[in-house]
C-alpha positions as CSV (number, residue, x, y, z in Angstrom):
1,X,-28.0,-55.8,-41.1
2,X,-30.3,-57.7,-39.0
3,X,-32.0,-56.1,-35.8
4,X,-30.2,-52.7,-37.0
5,X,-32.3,-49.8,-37.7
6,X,-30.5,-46.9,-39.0
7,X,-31.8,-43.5,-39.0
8,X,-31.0,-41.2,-41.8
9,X,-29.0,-38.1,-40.5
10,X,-29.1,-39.5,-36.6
11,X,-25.6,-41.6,-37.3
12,X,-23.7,-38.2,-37.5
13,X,-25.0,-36.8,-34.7
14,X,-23.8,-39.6,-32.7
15,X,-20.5,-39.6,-34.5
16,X,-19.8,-35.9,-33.6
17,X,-21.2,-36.4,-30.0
18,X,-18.8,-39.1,-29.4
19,X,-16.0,-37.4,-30.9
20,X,-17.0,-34.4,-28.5
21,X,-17.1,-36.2,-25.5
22,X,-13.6,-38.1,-26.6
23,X,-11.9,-34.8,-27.1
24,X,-13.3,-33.3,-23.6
25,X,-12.2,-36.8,-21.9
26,X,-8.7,-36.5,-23.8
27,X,-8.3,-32.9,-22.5
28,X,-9.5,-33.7,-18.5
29,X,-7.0,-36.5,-18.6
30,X,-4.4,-34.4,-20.0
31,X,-4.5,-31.2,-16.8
32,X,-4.7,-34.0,-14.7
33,X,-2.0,-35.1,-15.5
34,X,-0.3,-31.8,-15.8
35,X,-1.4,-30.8,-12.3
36,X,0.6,-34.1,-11.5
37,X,3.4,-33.3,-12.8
38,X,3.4,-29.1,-11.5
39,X,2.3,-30.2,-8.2
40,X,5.7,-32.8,-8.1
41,X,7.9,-30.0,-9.1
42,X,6.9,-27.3,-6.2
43,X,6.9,-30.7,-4.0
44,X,10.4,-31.3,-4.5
45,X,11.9,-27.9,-4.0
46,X,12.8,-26.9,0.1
47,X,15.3,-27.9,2.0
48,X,17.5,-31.3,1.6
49,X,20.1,-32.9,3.8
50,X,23.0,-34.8,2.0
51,X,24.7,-38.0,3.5
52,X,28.1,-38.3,1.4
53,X,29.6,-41.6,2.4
54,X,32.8,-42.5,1.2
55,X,36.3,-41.0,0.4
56,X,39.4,-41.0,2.4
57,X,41.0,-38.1,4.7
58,X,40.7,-34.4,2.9
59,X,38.3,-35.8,0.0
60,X,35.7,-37.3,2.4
61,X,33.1,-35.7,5.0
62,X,31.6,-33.5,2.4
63,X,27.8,-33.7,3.8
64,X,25.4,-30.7,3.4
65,X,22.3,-29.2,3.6
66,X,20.8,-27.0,0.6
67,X,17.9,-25.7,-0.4
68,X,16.3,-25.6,-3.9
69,X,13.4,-24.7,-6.5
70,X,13.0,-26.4,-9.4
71,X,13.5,-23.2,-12.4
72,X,10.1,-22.0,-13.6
73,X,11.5,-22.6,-16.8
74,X,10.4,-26.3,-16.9
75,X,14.0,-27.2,-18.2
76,X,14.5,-29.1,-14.4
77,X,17.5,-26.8,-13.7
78,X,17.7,-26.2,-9.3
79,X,17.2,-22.5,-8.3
80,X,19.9,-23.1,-5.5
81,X,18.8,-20.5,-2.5
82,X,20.9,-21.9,0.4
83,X,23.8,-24.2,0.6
84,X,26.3,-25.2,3.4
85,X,28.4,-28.0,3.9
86,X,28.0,-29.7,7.6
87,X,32.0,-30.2,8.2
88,X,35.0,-27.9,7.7
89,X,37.5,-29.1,5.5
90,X,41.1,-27.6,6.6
91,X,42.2,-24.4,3.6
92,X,45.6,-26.5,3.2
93,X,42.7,-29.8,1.8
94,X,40.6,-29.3,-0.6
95,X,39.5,-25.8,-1.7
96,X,35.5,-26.0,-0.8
97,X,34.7,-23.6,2.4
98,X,31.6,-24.1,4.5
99,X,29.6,-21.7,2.5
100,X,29.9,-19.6,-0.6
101,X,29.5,-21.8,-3.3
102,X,26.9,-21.7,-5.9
103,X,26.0,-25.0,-6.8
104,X,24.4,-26.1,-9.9
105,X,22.0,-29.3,-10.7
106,X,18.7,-30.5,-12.4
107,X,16.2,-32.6,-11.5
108,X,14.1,-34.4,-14.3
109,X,10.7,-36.0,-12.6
110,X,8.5,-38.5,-14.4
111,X,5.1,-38.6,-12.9
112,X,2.9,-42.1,-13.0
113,X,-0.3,-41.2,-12.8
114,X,-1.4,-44.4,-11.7
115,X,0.5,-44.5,-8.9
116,X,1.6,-41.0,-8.3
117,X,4.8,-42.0,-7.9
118,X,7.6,-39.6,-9.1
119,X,11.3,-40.6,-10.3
120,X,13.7,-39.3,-12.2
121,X,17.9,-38.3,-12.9
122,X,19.3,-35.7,-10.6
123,X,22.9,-34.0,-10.8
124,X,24.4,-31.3,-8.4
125,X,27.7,-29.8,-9.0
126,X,29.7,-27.8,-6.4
127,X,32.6,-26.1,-7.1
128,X,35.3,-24.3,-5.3
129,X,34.6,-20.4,-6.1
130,X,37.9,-19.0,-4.3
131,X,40.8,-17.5,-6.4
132,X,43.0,-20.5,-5.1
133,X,40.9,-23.0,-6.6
134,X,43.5,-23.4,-9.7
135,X,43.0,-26.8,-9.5
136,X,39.1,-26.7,-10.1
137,X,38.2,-29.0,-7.0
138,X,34.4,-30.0,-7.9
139,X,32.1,-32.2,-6.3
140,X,29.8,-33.8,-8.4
141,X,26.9,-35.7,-7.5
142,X,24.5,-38.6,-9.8
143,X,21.7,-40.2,-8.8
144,X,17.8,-41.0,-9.0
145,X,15.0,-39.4,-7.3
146,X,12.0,-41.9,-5.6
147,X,9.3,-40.7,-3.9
148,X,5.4,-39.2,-3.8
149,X,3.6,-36.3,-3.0
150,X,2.8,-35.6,-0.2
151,X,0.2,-33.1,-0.7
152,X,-0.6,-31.4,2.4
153,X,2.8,-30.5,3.1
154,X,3.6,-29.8,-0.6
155,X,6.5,-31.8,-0.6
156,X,7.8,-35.1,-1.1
157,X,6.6,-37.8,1.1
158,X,9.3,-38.9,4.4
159,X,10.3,-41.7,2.5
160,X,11.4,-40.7,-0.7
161,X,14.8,-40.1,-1.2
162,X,18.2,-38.9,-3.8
163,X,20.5,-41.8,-4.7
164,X,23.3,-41.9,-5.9
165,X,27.1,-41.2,-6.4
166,X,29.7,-38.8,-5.8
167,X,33.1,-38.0,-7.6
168,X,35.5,-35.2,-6.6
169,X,37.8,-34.1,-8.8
170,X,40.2,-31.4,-8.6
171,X,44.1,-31.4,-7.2
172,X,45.8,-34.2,-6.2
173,X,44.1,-34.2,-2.2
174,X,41.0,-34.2,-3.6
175,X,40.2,-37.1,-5.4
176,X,37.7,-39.7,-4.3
177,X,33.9,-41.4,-5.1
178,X,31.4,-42.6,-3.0
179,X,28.1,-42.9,-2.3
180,X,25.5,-40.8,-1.0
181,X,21.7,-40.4,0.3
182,X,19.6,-36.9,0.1
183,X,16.5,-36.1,2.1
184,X,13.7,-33.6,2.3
185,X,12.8,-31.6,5.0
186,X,9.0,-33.0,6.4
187,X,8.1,-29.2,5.9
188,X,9.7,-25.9,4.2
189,X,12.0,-24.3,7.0
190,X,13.8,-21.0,7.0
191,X,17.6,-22.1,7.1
192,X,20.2,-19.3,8.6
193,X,23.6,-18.7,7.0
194,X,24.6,-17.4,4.0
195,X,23.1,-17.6,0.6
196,X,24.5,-20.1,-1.9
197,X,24.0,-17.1,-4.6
């Protein structure tokens, strides 16, 4: 080839430099991105208040407050540590007290590392635990997580947000959908009450 001078045994040198310096770029980007992605899971565990709107008389007003880890396990099942609801509902309504219940959920978060933002599906499922729940009354909610880091304060920024729906399902007095809104706590705060476990 004109104005190409190749040296014998030099063109595999270069080969196996570039492939080095490929394979340490590949790797660098790859913990970047997984400190991304660990960082936005211990970001959006602490303390979340939920807006419920929606639903008529006994199977409506079921706003709360809960805190949660996201499970070490990487599966994006909620270690629930704390959950209340904000209104009382009356025992002869639907059978879901203040406090007591062990709620379930997950929370799946894809990380852009472009833009850092984070979304993902959420569920959370609360169910009456008291030996007169026969009927099974369960509150269910479905919805999409949107936010950022905020790294600081190791925790989602003040703008991102849970949204979503709500069903509730159970006896005949509590039926009913709606819509609701979940946000984080600016910072990680010791709640009072009792334990959701």
């Amino acid at each position: 080839m004109k104005g190409w001078k190749i040296t014998p045994g030099l063109t595999g040198k270069v080969v196996k430099q570039f492939v080095l310096a490929l394979l340490v770029a590949l790797s660098l980007g790859g913990c970047s991105s997984e400190t991304l992605t660990q960082q936005a899971q211990t970001a959006a565990g602490g303390v979340w208040n939920a807006e419920l709107l929606g639903g008529v008389g006994e199977a409506s007003g079921f706003s709360f407050i809960t805190e949660f880890t996201l499970s070490v396990s990487g599966n994006g099942s909620l270690d629930v540590q704390y959950f209340e609801f904000l209104t009382q509902h009356p025992s002869s309504g639907c059978d879901l007290p203040l406090t007591g219940e062990t709620p379930t959920g997950r929370m799946t978060l894809n990380t852009n590392t472009s833009t850092g933002e984070e979304t993902g599906p959420f569920t959370f499922t609360v169910k009456g635990t008291s030996a007169t729940n026969t009927a099974g009354d369960t509150l269910t909610l479905s919805g999409t997580v949107n936010g950022f880091v905020n790294s600081s304060e190791n925790a989602l920024t003040s703008t991102s947000s849970i949204t979503g729906t709500w069903t509730l399902s159970g006896s005949s007095v509590c039926t009913g959908n709606g819509t609701f809104t979940m946000s984080q706590e600016s910072t990680t705060t010791t709640t009072t009450g009792s334990s959701g476990t």
